[in-house]
N, C-alpha and C positions, 0 to 999 in steps of 0.2 A: 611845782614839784610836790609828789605823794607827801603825803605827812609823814610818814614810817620811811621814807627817804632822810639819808642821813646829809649835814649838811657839808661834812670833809669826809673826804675816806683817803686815808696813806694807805699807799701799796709798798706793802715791806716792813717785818717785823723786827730788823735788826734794830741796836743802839739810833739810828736816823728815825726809823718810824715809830718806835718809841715814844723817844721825846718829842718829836710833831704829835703824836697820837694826843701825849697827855699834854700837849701845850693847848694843844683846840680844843679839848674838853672843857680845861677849867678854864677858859673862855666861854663856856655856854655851849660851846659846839657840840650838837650830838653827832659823834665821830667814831665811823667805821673803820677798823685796822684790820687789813687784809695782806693773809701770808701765805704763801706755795706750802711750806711746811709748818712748821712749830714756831712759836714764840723764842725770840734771840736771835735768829738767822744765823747767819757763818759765822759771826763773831764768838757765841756761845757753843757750835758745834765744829767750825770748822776752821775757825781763827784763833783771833789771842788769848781765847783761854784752853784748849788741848796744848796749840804748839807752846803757852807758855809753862804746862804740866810738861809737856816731853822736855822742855829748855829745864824744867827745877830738876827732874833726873839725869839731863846730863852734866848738871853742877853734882849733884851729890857722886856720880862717877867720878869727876876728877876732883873732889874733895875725896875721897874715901882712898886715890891712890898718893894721896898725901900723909894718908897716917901715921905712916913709918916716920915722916921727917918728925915727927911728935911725941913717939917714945908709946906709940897704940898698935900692936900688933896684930894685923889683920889677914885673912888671904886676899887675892885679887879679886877685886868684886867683879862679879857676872849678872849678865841680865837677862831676866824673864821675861821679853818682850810684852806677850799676851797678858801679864799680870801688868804691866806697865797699862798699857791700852784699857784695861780693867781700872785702874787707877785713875784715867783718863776721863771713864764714864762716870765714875763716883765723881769727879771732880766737876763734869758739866752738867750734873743733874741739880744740885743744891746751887748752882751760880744760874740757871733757866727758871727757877722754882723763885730765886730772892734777889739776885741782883739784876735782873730784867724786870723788875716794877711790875708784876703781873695783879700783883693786888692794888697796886695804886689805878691799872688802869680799871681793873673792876668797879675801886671805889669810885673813881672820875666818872664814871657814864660811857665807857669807852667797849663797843660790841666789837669782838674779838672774831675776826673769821682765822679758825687755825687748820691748815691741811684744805686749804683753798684748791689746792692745785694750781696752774699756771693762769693768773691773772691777761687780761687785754683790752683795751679800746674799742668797742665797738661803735664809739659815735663821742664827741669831743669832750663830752662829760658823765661818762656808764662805760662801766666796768663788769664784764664778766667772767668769772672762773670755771673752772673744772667741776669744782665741787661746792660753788658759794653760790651764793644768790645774785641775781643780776642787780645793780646798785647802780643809782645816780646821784649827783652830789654838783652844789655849786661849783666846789673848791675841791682839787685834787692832789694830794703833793706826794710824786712819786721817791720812793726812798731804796728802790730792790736792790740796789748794792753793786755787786761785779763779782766778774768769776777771771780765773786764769786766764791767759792771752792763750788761743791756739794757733800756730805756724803753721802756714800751709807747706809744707815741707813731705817729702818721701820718707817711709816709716815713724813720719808724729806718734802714729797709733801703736808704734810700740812703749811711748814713752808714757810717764808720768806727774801727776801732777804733784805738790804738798798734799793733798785730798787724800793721797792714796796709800798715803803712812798710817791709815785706821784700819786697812784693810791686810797689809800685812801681817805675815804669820813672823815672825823675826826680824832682827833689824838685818838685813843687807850685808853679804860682806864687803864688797864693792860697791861704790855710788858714787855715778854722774852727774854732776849740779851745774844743770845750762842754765845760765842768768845770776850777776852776782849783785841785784839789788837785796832789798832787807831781805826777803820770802829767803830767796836762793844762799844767802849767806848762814842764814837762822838755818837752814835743813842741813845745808854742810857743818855748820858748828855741832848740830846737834847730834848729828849718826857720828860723825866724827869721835864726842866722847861715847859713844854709846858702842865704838867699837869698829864699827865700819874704814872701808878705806876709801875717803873720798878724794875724787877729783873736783875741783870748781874750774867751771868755765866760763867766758864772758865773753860774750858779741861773736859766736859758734855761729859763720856762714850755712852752715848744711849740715842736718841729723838723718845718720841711717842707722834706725832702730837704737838697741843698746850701746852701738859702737858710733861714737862719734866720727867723722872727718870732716878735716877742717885745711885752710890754705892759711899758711906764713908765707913769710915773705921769701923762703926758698924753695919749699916744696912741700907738698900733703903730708898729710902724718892721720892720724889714726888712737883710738883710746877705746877698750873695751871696755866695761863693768857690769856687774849682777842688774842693777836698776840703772835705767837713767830718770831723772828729774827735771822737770822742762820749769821755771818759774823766770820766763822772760816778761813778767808784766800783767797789770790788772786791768780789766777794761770793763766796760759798764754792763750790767743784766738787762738788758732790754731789748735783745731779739725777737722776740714772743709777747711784746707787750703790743704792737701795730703802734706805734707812736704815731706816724702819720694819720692815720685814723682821725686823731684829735689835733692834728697842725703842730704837733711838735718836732721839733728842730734837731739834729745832733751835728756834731759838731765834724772834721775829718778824721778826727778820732775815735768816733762813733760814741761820744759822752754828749750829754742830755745841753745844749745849750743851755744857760742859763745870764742873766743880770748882776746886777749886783743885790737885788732885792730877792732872788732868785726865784724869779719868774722866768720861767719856759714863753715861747715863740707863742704860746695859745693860752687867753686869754683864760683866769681863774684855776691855770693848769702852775704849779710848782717842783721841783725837785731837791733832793737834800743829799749827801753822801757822797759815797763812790760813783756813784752813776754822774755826778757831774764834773768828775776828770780834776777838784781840787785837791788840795792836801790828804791821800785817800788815807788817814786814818780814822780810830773811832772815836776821838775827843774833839776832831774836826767837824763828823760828819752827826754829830751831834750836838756841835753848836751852831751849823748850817740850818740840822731840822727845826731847831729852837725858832729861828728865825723866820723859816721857812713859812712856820704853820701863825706864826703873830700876825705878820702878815698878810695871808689868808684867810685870818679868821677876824681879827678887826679891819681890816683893806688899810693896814697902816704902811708905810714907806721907808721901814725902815732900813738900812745896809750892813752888811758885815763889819765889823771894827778892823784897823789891822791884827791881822793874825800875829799870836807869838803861842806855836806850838811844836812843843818838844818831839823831835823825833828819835827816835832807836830802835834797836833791836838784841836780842837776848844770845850774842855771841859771844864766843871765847875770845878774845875778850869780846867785853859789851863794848859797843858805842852808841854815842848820841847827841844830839844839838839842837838847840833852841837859836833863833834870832838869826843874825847874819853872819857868815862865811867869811875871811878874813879879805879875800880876794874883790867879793861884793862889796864889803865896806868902803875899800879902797877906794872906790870908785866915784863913790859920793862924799865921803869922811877924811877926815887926818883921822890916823888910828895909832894907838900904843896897842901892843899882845904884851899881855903877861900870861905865860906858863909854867906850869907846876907839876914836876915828871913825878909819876906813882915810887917810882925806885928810891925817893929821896922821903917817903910819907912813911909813918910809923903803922899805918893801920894797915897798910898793905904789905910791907913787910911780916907783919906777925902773922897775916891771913896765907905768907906765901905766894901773893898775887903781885908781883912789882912792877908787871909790865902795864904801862900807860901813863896819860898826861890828862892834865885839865887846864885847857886854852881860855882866856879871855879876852876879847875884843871891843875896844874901848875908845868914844870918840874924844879925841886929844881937846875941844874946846869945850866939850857940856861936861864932862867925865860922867857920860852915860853908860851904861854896858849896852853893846849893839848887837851883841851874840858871844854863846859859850860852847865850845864842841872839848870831848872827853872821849877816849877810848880807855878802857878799862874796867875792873873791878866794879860792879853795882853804876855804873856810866848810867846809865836811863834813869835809877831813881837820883842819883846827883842830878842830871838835868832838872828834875822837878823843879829844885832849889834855883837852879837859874833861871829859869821859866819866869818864878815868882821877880824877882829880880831887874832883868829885861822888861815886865811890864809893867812894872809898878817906874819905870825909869829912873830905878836908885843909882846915885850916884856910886863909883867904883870905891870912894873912901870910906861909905857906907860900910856897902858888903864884908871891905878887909877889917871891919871893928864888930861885925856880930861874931859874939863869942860861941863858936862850934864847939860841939864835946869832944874831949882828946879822950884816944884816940880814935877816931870815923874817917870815912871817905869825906865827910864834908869841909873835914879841912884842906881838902886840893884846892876846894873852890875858896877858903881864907884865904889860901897864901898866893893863891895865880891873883886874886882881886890886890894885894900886899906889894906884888911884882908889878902891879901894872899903875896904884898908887905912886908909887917912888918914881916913875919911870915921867910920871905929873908934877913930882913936888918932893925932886929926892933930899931937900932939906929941910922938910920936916921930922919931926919926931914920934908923930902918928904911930907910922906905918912900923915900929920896932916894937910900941903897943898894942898893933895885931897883933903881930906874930907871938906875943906874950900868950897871948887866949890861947893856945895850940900846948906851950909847954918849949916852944923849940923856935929860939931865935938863930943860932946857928946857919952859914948858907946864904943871908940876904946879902951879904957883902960882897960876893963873889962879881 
């Protein structure tokens, strides 16, 4: 191998190629990061951070038609779409500039191919682009992400993707939202307060154009609107990459086979993120790349830990969950549920947000918590706290005795751990000095 050959090159600038990038540097590795576009990929331009700037405005809509309950008199707030969008750019410019590590990869040793153009395979270990240099490398760990799922369906092409909310000139009066996992749910919550009249649909047989039809169980039916949204699913970037080229594998989902070590079918070849069909978020597919590039870069054998990572999304309300499903636990576990409905919680009544719960799931012999799901008010950053919880395998009599500040969302998660305590050892006396830390013993009796 050339000397001026690098000895990793990640393909894919997102949160995955990242941390691979900068995990093989400060290994020693002189390591190539090679991107179609700009430094951040979708995450920074075309993921969690716009859709969660459009998700902050469509809180502050329906905060702002709450003023009146408050004694603050307001008119009806209206939106400037194109200044939103504006708002948008100010927002991913300073999150691509500092929160994407561009300096640390600088200072690591780490050569930056940015505006590459579309990366490929030519041979099991060389890479060329569009507009980068032809590169070979021991060790390769592919990181490029995924994009939308396309249906082969009659008029797809009149539909639209999340992607295509930058390009708009106003928000939609009507909108069709095919697909109701997080994307599909997020887009409907979000035009929703922003004004729009949406429809959500879920498991849509057949799309023609803007006007949906669809079969029940009696007879066709029909749904027209200004936009339709197609967000039935992510699947891996790697059309254009010739995988096979290099002997790599996918899977019949068309995701990068991988290990547990996450090695790909060809040898010195790795992969990290969405492209490999796991948990497709970005604290996942950044603790995959971490892994990914250790390694590859000292040939060590290490494996993923079991995952405990929080899932949500930014809707009206939010939801979100860490750890296990009440129904999964079942299965394997004795389990106690303690839950703690938002309508009975001081912080959400004063906020005017009462709708939702915070569930706990708890194995009746360890008094582990096995998993925590929330719908509601600030639901995703609650999960944080269960997160921390779940893996640290504290016990459920723990959680109900750390003293949260009254009044917060974090006391749903006090009192569901309070509820699911007693339901273990409803003759102690503990569990009444939880509820003490909150301010509001009231209610456990019931």
């Amino acid at each position: 191998m050339p000397a001026d050959d690098p000895a990793v090159i990640v393909l894919g600038a997102g949160p995955a190629g990242v941390v691979a990038a900068l995990r093989a540097a400060r290994f020693g590795a002189r390591t190539a990061l090679v991107t179609r576009d700009e430094l951040g990929g979708m995450a920074a331009d075309d993921g969690p951070v716009p859709v969660r700037t459009l998700a902050h405005a469509a809180r502050l809509m329906r905060e702002a038609r709450q003023l009146g309950r408050y004694g603050i008199s307001a008119g009806e707030p209206t939106l400037d779409y194109r200044r939103l969008l504006a708002r948008v750019r100010e927002v991913t410019g300073p999150v691509r500039a500092h929160a994407l590590l561009r300096d640390e990869l600088q200072q690591a040793g780490v050569t930056l191919y940015e505006h590459a153009g579309t990366a490929r395979f030519v041979a099991p270990h060389v890479i060329e682009s569009e507009n980068g240099p032809r590169l070979r490398a021991a060790n390769v760990i592919v990181c490029t992400g995924g994009v939308s799922r396309q249906l082969p369906l009659p008029g797809f092409e009149l539909t639209s993707t999340h992607s295509d909310a930058w390009r708009l000139e106003s928000a939609p009066d009507s909108l069709l939202v095919i697909g109701a996992g997080a994307t599909g749910v997020q887009v409907a919550s979000i035009f929703n307060a922003l004004g729009s009249r949406v429809t959500l649909f879920e498991a849509a047989p057949r799309i023609a154009g803007v006007r949906l039809v669809y079969s029940g169980s009696d007879a066709e039916a029909q749904i027209d609107a200004t936009l339709a949204v197609v967000a039935v699913g992510w699947v891996a970037n790697t059309d254009r990459l010739d995988l096979a080229v290099a002997g790599v594998e996918t899977d019949p989902r068309g995701y990068i086979k991988v290990d547990s070590q996450l090695r790909t079918t060809a040898p010195g070849i790795y992969a990290a993120g969405d492209v490999t069909g796991h948990l497709m978020v970005v604290h996942e597919a950044a603790r995959e790349a971490y892994l990914a590039a250790t390694n590859a870069t000292v040939g060590s054998t290490e494996v993923l830990p079991p995952e405990v990572s929080p899932l949500g999304s930014f809707t009206d309300p939010e939801y979100a969950s860490v750890g296990l499903s009440e129904a999964t636990a079942r299965e394997t576990h004795d389990v106690v549920v303690g839950t703690e409905g938002f309508g009975t919680m001081p912080r959400p009544i004063i906020d005017g947000r009462p709708t939702g719960f915070c569930k706990l799931v708890v194995d009746r012999g360890q008094h582990t918590i096995l998993g925590c799901h929330i719908v509601g008010e600030r639901a995703v950053e609650l999960a944080q706290l269960a997160a921390l919880a779940v893996a640290s395998g504290m016990k459920v009599e723990q959680l109900a005795l750390v003293p949260f500040s009254f009044p917060t969302y974090a006391n749903a998660l006090g009192r569901a751990a309070v509820r699911a305590a007693r339901q273990l050892d409803s003759r102690s006396g503990w569990a009444d000095e939880g509820m003490a830390w909150d301010g509001v013993v009231a209610g456990l009796d019931d």
